[in-house]
N, C-alpha and C positions, 0 to 999 in steps of 0.2 A: 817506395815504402818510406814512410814518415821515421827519423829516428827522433829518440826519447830523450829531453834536453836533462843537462843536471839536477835542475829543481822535482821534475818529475820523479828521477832516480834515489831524489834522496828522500822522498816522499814514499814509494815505492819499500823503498829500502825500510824506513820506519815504519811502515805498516806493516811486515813480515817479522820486526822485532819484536812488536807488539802483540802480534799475534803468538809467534813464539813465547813468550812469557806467560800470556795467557793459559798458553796448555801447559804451558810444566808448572803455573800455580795450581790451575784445574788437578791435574796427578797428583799434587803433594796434599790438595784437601783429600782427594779423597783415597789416600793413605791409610790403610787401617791403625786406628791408634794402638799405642802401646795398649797390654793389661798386665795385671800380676802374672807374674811366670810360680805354675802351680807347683811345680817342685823346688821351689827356692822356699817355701812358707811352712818353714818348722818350728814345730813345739818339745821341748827339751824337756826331760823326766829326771829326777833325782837317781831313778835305779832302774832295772829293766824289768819291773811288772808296771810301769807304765804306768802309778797311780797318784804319783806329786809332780807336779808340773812347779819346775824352777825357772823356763824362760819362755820368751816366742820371738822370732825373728823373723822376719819378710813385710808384706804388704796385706793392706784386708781387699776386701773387694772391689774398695774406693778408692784404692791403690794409694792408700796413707800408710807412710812407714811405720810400722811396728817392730820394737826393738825394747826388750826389757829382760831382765833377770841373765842368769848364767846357760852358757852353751856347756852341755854335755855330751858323752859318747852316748847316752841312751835317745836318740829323737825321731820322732816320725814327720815325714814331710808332706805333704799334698797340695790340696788345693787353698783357696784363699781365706780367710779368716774374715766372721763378721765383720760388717761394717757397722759400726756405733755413731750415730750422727753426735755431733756436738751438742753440749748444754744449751738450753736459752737463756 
């Protein structure tokens, strides 16, 4: 039986790295991306008939941070808040 010299070895060797890397970039593409997490995306009310809206915090659908006006104890949380495309 023929043995396999260094150069072979270290050719061998770098192709199984290669390979290696390969599949653990392959896995991390296809990773499902993040999304908005739908109970973190609340809308805060002035008082609890829920009919003036003072704040909104979380992300919209395009998972752009929305953050404005005051947190209260009156708020309802769910799912993701329009997405508003930017001006032209």
């Amino acid at each position: 039986m023929r043995r396999i010299g260094p150069a072979t070895r270290l050719r061998f060797f770098f192709a199984a790295l290669t390979a290696g890397a390969a599949m653990l970039g392959s896995a991390a593409l296809l990773a499902p991306s993040s999304e908005a997490a739908p109970g973190a995306n609340c809308i805060y009310y002035s008082d609890e008939s829920h009919t003036t809206v003072v704040g909104k915090y979380g992300r919209d659908c395009c998972n752009n941070p929305i953050a404005w006006g005051t947190k209260t104890q009156h708020y309802e949380c769910g799912g993701c808040f329009l997405c508003t495309p930017p001006p032209r």
